[in-house]
C-alpha positions as CSV (number, residue, x, y, z in Angstrom):
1,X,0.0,0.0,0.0
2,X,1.0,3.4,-0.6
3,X,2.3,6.2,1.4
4,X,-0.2,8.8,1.1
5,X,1.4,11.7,2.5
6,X,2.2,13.8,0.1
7,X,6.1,15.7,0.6
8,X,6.6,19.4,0.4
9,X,9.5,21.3,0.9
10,X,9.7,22.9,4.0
11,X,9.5,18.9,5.4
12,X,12.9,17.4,6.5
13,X,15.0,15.5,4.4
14,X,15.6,12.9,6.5
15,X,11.5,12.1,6.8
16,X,11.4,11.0,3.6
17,X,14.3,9.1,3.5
18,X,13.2,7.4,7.3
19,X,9.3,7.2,5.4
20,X,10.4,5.7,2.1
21,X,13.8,4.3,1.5
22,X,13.8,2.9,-1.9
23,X,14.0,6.9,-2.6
24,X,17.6,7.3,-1.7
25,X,18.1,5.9,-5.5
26,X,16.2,9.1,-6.8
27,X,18.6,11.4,-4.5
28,X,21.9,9.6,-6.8
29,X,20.0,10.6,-10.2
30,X,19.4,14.1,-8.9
31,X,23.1,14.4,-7.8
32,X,21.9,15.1,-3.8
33,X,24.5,13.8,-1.3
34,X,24.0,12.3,1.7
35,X,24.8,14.7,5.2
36,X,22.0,17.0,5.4
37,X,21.1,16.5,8.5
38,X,18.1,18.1,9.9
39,X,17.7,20.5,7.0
40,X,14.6,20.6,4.6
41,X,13.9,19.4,1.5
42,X,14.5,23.2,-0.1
43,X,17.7,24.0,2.0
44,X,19.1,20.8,0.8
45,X,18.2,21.4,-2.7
46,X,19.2,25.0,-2.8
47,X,22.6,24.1,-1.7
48,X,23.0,21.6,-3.9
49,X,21.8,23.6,-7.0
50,X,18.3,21.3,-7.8
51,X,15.1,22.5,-8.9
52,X,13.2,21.8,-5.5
53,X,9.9,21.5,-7.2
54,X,10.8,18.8,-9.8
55,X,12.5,16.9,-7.2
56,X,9.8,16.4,-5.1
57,X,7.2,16.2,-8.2
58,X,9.5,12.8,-8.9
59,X,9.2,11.6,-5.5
60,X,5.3,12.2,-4.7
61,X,4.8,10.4,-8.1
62,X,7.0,7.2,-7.3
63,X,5.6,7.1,-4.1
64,X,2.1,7.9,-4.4
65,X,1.8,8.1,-8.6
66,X,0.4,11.7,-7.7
67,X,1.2,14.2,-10.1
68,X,0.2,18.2,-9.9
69,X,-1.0,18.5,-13.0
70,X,-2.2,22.1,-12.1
71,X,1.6,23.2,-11.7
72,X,3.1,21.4,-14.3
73,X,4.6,23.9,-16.2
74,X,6.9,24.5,-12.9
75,X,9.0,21.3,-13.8
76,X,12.4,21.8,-14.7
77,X,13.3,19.7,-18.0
78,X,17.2,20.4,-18.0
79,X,16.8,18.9,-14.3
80,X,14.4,16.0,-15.2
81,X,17.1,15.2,-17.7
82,X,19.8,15.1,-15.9
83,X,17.9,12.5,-13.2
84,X,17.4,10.1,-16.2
85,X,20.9,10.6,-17.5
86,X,22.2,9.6,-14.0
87,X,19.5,7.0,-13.3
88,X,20.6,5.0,-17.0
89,X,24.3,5.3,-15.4
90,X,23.7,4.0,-12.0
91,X,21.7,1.0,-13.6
92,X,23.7,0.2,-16.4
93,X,27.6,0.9,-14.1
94,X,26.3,-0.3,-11.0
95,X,23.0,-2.3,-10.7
96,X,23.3,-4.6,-13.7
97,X,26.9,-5.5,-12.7
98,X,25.7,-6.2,-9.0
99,X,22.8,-8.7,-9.7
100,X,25.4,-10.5,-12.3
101,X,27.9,-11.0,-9.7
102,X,25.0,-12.4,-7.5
103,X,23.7,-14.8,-9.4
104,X,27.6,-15.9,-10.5
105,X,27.8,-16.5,-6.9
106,X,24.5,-18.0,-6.0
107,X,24.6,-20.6,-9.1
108,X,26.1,-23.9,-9.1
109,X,28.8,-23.6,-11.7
110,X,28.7,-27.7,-12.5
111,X,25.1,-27.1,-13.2
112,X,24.0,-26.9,-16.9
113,X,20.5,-25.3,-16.2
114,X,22.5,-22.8,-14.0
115,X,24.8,-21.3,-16.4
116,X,21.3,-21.1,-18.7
117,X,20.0,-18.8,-15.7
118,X,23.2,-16.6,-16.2
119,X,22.6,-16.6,-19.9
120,X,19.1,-15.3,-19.8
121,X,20.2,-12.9,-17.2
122,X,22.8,-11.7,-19.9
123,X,20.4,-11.2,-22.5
124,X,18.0,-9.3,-20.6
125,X,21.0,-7.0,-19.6
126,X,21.8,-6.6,-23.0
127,X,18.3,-5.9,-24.2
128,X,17.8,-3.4,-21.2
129,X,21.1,-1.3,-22.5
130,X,20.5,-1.0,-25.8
131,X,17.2,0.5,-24.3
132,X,18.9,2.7,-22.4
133,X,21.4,3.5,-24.9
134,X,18.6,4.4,-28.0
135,X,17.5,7.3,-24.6
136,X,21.0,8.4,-24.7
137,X,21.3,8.6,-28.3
138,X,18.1,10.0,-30.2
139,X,16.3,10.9,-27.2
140,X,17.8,12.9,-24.9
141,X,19.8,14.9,-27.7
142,X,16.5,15.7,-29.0
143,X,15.2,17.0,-25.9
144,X,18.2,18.8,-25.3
145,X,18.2,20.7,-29.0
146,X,14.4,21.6,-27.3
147,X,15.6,22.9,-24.6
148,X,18.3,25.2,-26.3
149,X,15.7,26.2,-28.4
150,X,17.4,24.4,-31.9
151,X,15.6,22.4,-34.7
152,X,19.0,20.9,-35.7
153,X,17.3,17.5,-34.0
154,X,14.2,15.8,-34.9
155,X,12.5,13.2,-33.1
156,X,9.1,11.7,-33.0
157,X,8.4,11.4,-29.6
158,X,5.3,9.2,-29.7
159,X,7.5,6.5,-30.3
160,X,9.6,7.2,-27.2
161,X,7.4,4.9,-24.3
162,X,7.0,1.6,-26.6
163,X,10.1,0.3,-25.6
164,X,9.4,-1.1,-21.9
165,X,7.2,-3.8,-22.4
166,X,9.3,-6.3,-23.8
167,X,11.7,-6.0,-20.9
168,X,10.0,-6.1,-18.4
169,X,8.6,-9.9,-20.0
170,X,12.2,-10.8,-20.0
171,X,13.2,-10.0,-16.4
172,X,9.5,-11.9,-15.0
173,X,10.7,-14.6,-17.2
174,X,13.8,-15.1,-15.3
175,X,12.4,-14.8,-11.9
176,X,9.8,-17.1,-12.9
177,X,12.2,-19.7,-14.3
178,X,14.8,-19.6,-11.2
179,X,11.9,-19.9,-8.8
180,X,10.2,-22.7,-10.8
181,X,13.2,-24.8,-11.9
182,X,16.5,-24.0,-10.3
183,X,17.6,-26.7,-8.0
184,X,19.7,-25.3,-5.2
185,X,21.7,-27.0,-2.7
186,X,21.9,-25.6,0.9
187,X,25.1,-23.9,0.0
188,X,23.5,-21.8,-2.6
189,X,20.0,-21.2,-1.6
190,X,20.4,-18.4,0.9
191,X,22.1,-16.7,-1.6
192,X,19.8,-17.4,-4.5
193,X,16.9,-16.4,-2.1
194,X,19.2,-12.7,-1.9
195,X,19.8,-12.7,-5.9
196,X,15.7,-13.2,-5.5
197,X,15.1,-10.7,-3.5
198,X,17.3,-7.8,-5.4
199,X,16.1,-9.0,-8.5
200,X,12.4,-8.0,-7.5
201,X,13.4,-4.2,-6.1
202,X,15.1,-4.3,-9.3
203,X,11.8,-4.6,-11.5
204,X,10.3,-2.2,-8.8
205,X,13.2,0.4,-9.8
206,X,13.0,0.0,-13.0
207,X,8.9,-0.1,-13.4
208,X,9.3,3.3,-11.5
209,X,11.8,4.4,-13.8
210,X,9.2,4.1,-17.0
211,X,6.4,4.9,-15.1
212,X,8.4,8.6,-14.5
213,X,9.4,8.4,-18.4
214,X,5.7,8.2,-19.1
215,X,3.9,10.5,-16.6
216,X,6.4,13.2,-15.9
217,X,9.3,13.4,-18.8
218,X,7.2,13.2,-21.7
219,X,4.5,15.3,-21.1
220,X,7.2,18.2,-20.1
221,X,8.5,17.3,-23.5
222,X,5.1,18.0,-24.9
223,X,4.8,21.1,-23.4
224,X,8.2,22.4,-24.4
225,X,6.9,21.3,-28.1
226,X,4.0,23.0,-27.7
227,X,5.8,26.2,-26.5
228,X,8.9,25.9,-29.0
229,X,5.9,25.6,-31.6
230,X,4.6,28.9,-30.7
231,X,7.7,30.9,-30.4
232,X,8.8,30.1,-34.1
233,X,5.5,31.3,-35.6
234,X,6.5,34.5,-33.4
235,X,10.0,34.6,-34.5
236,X,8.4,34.2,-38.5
237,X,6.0,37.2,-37.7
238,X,8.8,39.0,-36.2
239,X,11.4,38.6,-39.0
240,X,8.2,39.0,-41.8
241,X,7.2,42.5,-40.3
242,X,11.2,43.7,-39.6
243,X,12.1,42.8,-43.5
244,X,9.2,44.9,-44.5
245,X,10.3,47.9,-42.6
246,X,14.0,47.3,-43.0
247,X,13.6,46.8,-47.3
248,X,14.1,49.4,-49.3
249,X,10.8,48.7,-51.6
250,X,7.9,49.7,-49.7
251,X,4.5,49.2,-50.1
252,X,2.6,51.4,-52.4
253,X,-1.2,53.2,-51.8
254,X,-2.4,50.8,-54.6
255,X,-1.0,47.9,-53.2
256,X,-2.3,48.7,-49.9
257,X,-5.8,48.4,-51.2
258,X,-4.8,45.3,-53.4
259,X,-3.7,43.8,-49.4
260,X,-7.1,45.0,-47.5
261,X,-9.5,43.6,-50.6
262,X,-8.0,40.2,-50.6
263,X,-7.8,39.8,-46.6
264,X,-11.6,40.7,-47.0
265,X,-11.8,37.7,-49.1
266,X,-12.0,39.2,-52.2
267,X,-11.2,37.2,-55.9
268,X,-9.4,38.5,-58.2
269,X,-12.2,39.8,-60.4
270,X,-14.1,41.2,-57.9
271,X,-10.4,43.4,-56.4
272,X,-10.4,44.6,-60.3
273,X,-13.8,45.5,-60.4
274,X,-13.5,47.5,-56.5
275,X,-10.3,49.5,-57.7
276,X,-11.5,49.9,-61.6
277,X,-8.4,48.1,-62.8
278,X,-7.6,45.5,-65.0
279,X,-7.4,41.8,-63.8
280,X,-4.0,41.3,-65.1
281,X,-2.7,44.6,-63.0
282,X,-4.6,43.0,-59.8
283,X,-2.2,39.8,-61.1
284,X,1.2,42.1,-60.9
285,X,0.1,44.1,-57.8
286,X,-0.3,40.6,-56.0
287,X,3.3,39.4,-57.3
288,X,4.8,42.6,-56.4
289,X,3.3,42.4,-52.8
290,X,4.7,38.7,-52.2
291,X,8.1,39.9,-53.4
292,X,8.5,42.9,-51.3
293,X,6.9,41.1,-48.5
294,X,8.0,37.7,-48.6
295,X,4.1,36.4,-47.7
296,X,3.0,34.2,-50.1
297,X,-0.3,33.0,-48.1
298,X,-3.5,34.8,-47.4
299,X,-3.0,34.1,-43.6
300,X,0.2,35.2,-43.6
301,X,-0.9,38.9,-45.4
302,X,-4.2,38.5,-43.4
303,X,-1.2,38.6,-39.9
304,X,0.3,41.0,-41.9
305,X,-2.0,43.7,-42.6
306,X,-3.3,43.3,-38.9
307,X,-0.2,44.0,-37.4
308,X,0.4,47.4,-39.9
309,X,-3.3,48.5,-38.9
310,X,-4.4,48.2,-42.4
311,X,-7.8,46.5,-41.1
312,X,-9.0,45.9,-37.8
313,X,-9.0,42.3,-36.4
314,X,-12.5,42.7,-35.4
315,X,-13.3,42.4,-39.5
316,X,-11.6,39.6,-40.3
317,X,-13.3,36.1,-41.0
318,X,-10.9,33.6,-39.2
């Protein structure tokens, strides 16, 4: 069952290590060291340079799965990023390795279906890096062109959670299979049981680990999108009104009017027919527009002759 208390930072560091020890992982991937004392969760975190908020948005969700979605533009992505950079190290350097060693210990070496434990175990460590390592090398650059606000880097991030599943079938397989079929003598079954034992926190970690993926890193992803999304149709407003005014062609009366007429919808007959002129000089006027202006589309001249105050927004069909 859960803890339902829910953390915030003016509580002690040490409650929520003394209330929920399987966090100390998360204070590693969030680069917190250990000596704080009796000081809060914000002294600690101000000291040690780490967005207070998005560490204890990681551990109210791993504890509780509660997540504020009403503050969760407050997360901190460069933060968030480094925890899963440091989380893939400390399972892939340290945890991997230590459950190997283990099971090398705990298994009968003269045993056949032994060494096919260690096996399995070695293919599930190999599946679960090249995991980690397709993070490391398409998406976490990707996030990081995001938050340095460059397009050099595309990814597709819908594809980024379908990768857990098949792992986790892997690693239930092999505790299912020592369990089930591993003879043990008394020599080796205490330390099997151990293996055991580390093998299941290990799913725990690493079930966490997506779950925070899923909930927390990808929809701050989104959100960056979203807002990355918004400020390059500002920057393409921005640089389409500044070449206007820094050209040295600028717009004439009559192409003014030719502007106003087609953001009011107007076809080319009917513009030729409102300014008494000739189709085929409506034609040039309209060519001569997109070449000073570099606006090709009817929104973009319909932006355009909002922002110069040539009609009111108020009379515009959006």
């Amino acid at each position: 069952m859960k803890n339902q208390k829910m953390y915030e930072a003016d509580d002690q560091m040490i409650s929520l290590i003394r209330d929920n020890y399987n966090i100390l992982q998360s204070l590693g991937g969030f680069g917190l060291s250990l000596g704080f004392g009796d000081k809060t969760v914000r002294q600690v975190c101000d000291e040690q340079k780490v967005d207070c908020y998005t560490f204890l948005a990681v551990v109210n969700f791993t504890i509780n799965g509660y997540a504020d979605v009403d503050n969760e533009d407050r997360l901190s992505l460069p933060t968030l990023l480094h925890y899963l950079k440091a989380s893939h190290d400390y399972y892939l350097g340290f945890q991997l390795p230590f459950i190997r060693k283990e099971l090398e210990d705990a298994l009968d070496k003269t045993d056949n279906l032994a060494m096919l434990i260690l096996k399995l175990y070695d293919e599930y460590a190999r599946e679960i890096r090249m995991h980690m390592r397709y993070e490391e090398k398409t998406v976490f650059p990707y996030v990081e062109s995001l938050i340095q606000n460059q397009s050099s880097v595309s990814y597709d991030i819908d594809t980024y959670s379908k990768h857990h599943s098949q792992i986790d079938k892997q690693l239930k397989e092999l505790k299912n299979i020592i369990i089930k079929y591993l003879p043990s003598d008394e020599l080796h079954n205490n330390q099997l049981t151990a293996t055991l034992y580390d093998i299941y926190n290990n799913e725990d970690w690493l079930r966490q680990h997506s779950k925070v993926e899923d909930h927390i890193f990808i929809p701050a992803i989104r959100r960056l999108e979203h807002k990355t999304k918004q400020n390059d149709v500002s920057v393409k407003i921005s640089n389409m009104i500044n070449k206007n005014s820094e050209g040295n062609e600028t717009i004439s009366d009559r192409e003014k009017d030719v502007i106003i007429s087609l953001v009011q919808g107007m076809s080319n007959k009917e513009i030729a027919d409102h300014l008494c002129i000739s189709i085929n000089t409506v034609i040039t006027h309209r060519r001569n527009i997109a070449r000073k202006l570099q606006i090709h589309s009817a929104a973009g001249l319909t932006i355009y002759a909002i922002v110069n105050n040539f009609v009111d927004i108020s009379a515009v069909k959006l």
